[in-house]
N, C-alpha and C positions, 0 to 999 in steps of 0.2 A: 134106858136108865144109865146103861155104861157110859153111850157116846156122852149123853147130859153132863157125866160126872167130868168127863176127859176134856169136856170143852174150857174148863178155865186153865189147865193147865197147858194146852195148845197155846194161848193168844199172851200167857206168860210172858214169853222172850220179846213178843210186838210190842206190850206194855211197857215192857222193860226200855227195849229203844228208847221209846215214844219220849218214855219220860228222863232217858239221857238228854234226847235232842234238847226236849225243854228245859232242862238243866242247864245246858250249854248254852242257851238263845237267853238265857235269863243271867247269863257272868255278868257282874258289873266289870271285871277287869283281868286282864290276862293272867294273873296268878290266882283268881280264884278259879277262870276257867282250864289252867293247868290242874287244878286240885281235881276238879270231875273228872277229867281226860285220864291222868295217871290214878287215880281211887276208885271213881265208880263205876268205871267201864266193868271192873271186876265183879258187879253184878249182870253182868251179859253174856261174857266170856272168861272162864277162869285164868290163873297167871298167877305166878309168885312175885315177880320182881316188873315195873312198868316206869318206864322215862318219857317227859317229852321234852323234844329237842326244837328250838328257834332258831329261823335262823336269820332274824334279823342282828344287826352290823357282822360280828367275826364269826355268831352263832356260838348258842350258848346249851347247857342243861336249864331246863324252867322251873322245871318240877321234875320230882321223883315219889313214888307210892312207897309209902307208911312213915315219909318224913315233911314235915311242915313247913320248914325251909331249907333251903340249900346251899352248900358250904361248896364254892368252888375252889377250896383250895385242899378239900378234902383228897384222899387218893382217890377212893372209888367214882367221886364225881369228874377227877381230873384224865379218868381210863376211858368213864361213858360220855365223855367228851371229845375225845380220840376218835373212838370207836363211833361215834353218830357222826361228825365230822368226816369219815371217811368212806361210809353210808350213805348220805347225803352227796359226795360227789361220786360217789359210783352207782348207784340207781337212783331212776326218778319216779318207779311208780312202787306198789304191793310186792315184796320178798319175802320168805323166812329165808334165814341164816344159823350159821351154827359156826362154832368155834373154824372151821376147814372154810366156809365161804365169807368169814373176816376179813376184814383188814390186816395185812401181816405184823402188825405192830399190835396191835387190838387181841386180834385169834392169840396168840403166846399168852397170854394172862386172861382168858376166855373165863376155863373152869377156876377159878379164882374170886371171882366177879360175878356170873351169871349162871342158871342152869343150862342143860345143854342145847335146847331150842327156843330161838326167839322170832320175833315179825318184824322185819318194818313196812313202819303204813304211813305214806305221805300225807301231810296235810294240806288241801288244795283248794284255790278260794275259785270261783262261777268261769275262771277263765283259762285253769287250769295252771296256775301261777302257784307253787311250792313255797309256806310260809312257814315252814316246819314239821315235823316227824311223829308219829308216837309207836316209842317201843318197846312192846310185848315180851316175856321171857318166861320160861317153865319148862319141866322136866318132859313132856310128851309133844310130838307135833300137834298144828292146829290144824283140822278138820276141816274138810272145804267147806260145811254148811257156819263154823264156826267163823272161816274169812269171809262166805257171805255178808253176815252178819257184821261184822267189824267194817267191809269198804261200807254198810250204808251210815255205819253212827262215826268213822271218820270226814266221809262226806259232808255230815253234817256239822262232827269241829271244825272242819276246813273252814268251813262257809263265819261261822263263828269267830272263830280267829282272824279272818279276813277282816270283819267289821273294827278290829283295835287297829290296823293299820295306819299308819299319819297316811296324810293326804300325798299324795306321790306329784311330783313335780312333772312342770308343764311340757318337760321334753318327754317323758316316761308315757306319759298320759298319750302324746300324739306318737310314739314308737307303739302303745298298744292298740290305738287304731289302724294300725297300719298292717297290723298281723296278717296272715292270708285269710280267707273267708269269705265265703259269697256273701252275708249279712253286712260283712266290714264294709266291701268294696261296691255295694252297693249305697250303701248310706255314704260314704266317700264322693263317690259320683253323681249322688242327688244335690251337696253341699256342693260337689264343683259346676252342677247347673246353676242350679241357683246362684250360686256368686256370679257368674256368667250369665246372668239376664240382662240383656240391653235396656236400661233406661236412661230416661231424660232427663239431662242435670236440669235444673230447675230451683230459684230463688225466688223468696220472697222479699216483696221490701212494701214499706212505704209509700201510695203515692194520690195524688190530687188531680182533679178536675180542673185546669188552668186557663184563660184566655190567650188567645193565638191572636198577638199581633194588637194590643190594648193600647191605648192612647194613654201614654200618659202624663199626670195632670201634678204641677210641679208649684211649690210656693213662690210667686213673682219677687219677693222680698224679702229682707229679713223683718221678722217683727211677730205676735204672737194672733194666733188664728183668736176672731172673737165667737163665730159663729159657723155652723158646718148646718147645710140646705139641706142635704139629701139623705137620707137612712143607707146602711148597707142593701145591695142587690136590687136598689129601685132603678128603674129605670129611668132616664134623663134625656129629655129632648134636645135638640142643639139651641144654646144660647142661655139653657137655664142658669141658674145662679146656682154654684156648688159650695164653695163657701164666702168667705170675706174674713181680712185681717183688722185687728184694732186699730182707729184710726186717730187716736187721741195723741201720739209722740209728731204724725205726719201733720195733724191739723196745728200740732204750734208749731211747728216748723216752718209751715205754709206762713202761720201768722208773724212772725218773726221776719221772713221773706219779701211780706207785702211790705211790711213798715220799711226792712231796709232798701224795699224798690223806692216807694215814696221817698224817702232821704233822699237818696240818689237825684232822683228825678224834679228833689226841688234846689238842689246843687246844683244841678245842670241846669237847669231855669236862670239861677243868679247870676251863674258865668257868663248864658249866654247874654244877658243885658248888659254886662259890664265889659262884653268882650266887643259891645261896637265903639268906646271911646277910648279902649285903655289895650295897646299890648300886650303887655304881659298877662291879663284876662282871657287872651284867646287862648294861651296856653293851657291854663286852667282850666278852660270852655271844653278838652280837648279830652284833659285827664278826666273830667267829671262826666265826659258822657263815653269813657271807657268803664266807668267805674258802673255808671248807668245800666250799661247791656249786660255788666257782667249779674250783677242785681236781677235783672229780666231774665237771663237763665238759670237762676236759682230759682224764682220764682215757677217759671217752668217749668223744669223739674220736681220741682214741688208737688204742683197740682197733676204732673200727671202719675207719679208715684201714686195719688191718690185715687187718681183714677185707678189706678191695677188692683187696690186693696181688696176689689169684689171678680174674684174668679170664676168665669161661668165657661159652660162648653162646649167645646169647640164643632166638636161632634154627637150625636147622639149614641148609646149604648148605657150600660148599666154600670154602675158605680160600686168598685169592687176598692172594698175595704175594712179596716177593724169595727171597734165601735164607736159611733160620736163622739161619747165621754173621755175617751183618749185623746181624742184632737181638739177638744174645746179647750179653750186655754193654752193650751202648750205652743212653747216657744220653736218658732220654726228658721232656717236660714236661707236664704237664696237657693234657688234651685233642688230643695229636698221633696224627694217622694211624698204624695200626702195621699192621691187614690189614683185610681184606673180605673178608663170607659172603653168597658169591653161589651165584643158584638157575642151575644150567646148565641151567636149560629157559628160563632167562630171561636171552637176550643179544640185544649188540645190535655194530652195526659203527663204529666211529670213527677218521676218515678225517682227514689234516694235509695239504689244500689249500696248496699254495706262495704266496706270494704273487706272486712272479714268475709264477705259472703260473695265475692265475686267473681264473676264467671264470662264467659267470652262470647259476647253478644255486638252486634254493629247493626248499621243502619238496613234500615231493610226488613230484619225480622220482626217475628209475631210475640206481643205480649198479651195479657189476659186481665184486664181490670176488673175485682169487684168488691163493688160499694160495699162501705158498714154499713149503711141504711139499708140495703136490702141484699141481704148475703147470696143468695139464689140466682140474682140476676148479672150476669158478665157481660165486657164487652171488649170485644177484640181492637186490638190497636197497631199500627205498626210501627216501627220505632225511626225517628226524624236523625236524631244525633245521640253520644254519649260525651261526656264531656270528659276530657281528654287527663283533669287534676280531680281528685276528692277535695272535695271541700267540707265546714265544718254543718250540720244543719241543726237548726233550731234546738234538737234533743242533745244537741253534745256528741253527736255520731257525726264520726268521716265516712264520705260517702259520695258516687260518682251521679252526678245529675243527666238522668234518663228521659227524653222527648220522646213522646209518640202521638201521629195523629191517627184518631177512629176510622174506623174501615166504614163501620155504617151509618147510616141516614138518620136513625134515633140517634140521639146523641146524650149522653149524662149533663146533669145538670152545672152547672159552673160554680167551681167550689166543694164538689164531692169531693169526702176522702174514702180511702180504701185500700186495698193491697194491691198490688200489680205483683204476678205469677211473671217472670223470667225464665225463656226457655232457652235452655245451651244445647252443646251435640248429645250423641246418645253414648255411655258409658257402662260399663257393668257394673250391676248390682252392688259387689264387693269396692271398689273405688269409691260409691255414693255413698254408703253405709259408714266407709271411714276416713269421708274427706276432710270434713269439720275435726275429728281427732288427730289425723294428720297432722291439717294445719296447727292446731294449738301443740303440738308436737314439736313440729319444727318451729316453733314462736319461743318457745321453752328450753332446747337443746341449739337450737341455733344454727341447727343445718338447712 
């Protein structure tokens, strides 16, 4: 019946803690959790007089027990400011003190200001970093089970107080990794492996299934295409008809040609009759059958311009080009691009390197194409040439033009697109990770 009776007033002083701690985990802000520290510790531990001391910037009084705010220009708060100030750089962990182990400035005006025995109890946040003080003062010394008691619910504002801290700047931050510690200096040396992993610099780009080596099939003339043979990727026999140009400007021209050959040639008829009685007729016999031949090669020229209007091919392979409907109609000039006959056993991969993306590759090396149409399947290539200027491609990106032909006997189909994988030397991890921000780095600052 006794112990029964004894047992709530044992777990008292635990309770007691418990619900400091929680007090203090539950501050919204460093002056209400100065109010708990200096007021209600003295449900745990008795005390007449209690300070706490910050020392964040020159270090100040925060709070003081049985006043609500603080008057720093008061005396007594301008002595226990003194006095914690010179505490704070003379011990860094748990003390009492008394007037004789003061500060010599502080100790003379001791019993003036405090009773004769006081604490100090540092406040320290997970890493053993001092963010301030709280100190204790009354007429009797404190009792070791009573400083028990006190280092666990200061431990506890430490940690507390810790959490209002601003964010500590990025040099402080890598000075406290650097502390000694088997924990530190192991996680130090797992991030300097890790940055030190050798890998493969490695780009993406861009690139197509091309013909190697394509015939190609140019407009004989100027004038406007009337009609296109062949569809995109058919195949074409040699001799077929690929397209033909409008022939309505060449056929009056022809017709305009013949009449003025006719003219010509009935000129040169009258001359010549008139040039066997009369001299000066043979002169004219002379001009007009100059005038004659030059007639006949307009005329010839003529008709074989006409002949050329139907372009057929020269070679067999497959006709590689946009759509019909872009070339029917449209006005073409001499000598302009219109399609290519290429052999599809004869291809090759051509790849649009970024320039922001580029990386040191030459003839010889291994690339890795694979298709959009089937993302799974690769095919190794090896690289022909790079071309030596970027140029602009079709998307508006500068960019260095990449050859490669296939290693294997399957070969992709002509006209595939895809990615081609770029492989450079091997570098560490940390280099890859911030080569891309580098470079926009120095794009930015100009070094």
């Amino acid at each position: 019946m006794t112990q029964a009776a004894d047992t709530p007033t044992a777990v008292a002083p635990l309770l007691t803690l418990l619900q400091l701690e929680r007090r203090a985990r539950e501050a919204q802000s460093v002056e209400a959790l100065g109010f708990v520290m200096a007021n209600e510790t003295l449900s745990l531990v008795p005390y007449r007089q209690a300070a706490v001391w910050l020392e964040s910037g020159l270090g100040h009084v925060a709070a003081v027990s049985g006043l609500p705010q603080v008057d720093p220009n008061a005396p007594y708060l301008q002595w226990l400011a003194q006095l914690c100030r010179g505490l704070a750089h003379a011990y860094a962990d748990t003390v009492s003190i008394d007037a004789g182990s003061a500060p010599a400035k502080a100790g003379a005006d001791w019993a003036d200001w405090l009773p004769a025995y006081a604490l100090w109890l540092p406040l320290k946040d997970q890493l053993g970093r001092r963010d301030g003080a709280l100190l204790l003062a009354r007429e009797a010394p404190f009792t070791e089970h009573e400083l028990a008691v006190l280092a666990e619910v200061t431990h506890a504002y430490g940690h507390a107080l810790a959490a209002f801290r601003p964010a500590q700047p990025l040099g402080q931050r890598l000075k406290a990794m650097l502390l000694p510690g088997r924990t530190r200096r192991r996680v130090l040396f797992g991030v300097l492996a890790v940055c030190l992993i050798p890998m493969r610099l490695t780009v993406l780009a861009p690139a197509e299934v091309s013909a190697r080596d394509p015939f190609l099939v140019r407009a004989p003339l100027d004038g406007v295409i009337e009609r296109i043979y062949v569809q995109p990727n058919q195949p074409v026999p040699q001799g077929a008809p690929l397209f033909s140009l409008d022939t309505v400007a060449l056929q009056t021209r022809r017709a305009v040609a013949e009449r003025a050959y006719d003219t010509a040639q009935e000129t040169y008829r009258q001359s010549a009759q008139m040039a066997v009685t009369d001299d000066e007729s043979r002169l004219k016999m002379a001009q007009a059958r100059g005038e004659l031949d030059q007639k006949a090669l307009e005329l010839d020229y003529t008709a074989r311009q006409l002949a050329r209007v139907q372009v057929k091919a020269e070679r067999e392979g497959v006709a590689v080009f946009g759509d019909v409907n872009d070339w029917q109609g449209k006005a073409v000039t001499i000598g302009e691009k219109v399609l290519l006959l290429a052999d599809p056993a004869k291809v090759e991969l051509t790849a649009q390197m970024p320039v922001a993306e580029q990386v040191s590759i030459k003839a010889g090396d291994m690339i890795t194409f694979y298709p959009d149409a089937n993302p799974t399947q690769a095919f190794d290539a090896r690289i022909i040439s790079v071309s030596y200027a970027a140029a602009e491609t079709d998307g508006g990106v500068l960019a260095y033009r990449v050859r490669a032909s296939f290693a294997a006997k399957d070969l992709p189909r002509l006209g595939l697109r895809g990615t081609a994988r770029l492989s450079a030397g091997w570098v560490p991890f940390l280099y890859h990770a911030l080569r891309r921000p580098l470079t926009i780095a120095r794009q930015w600052i100009g070094l």
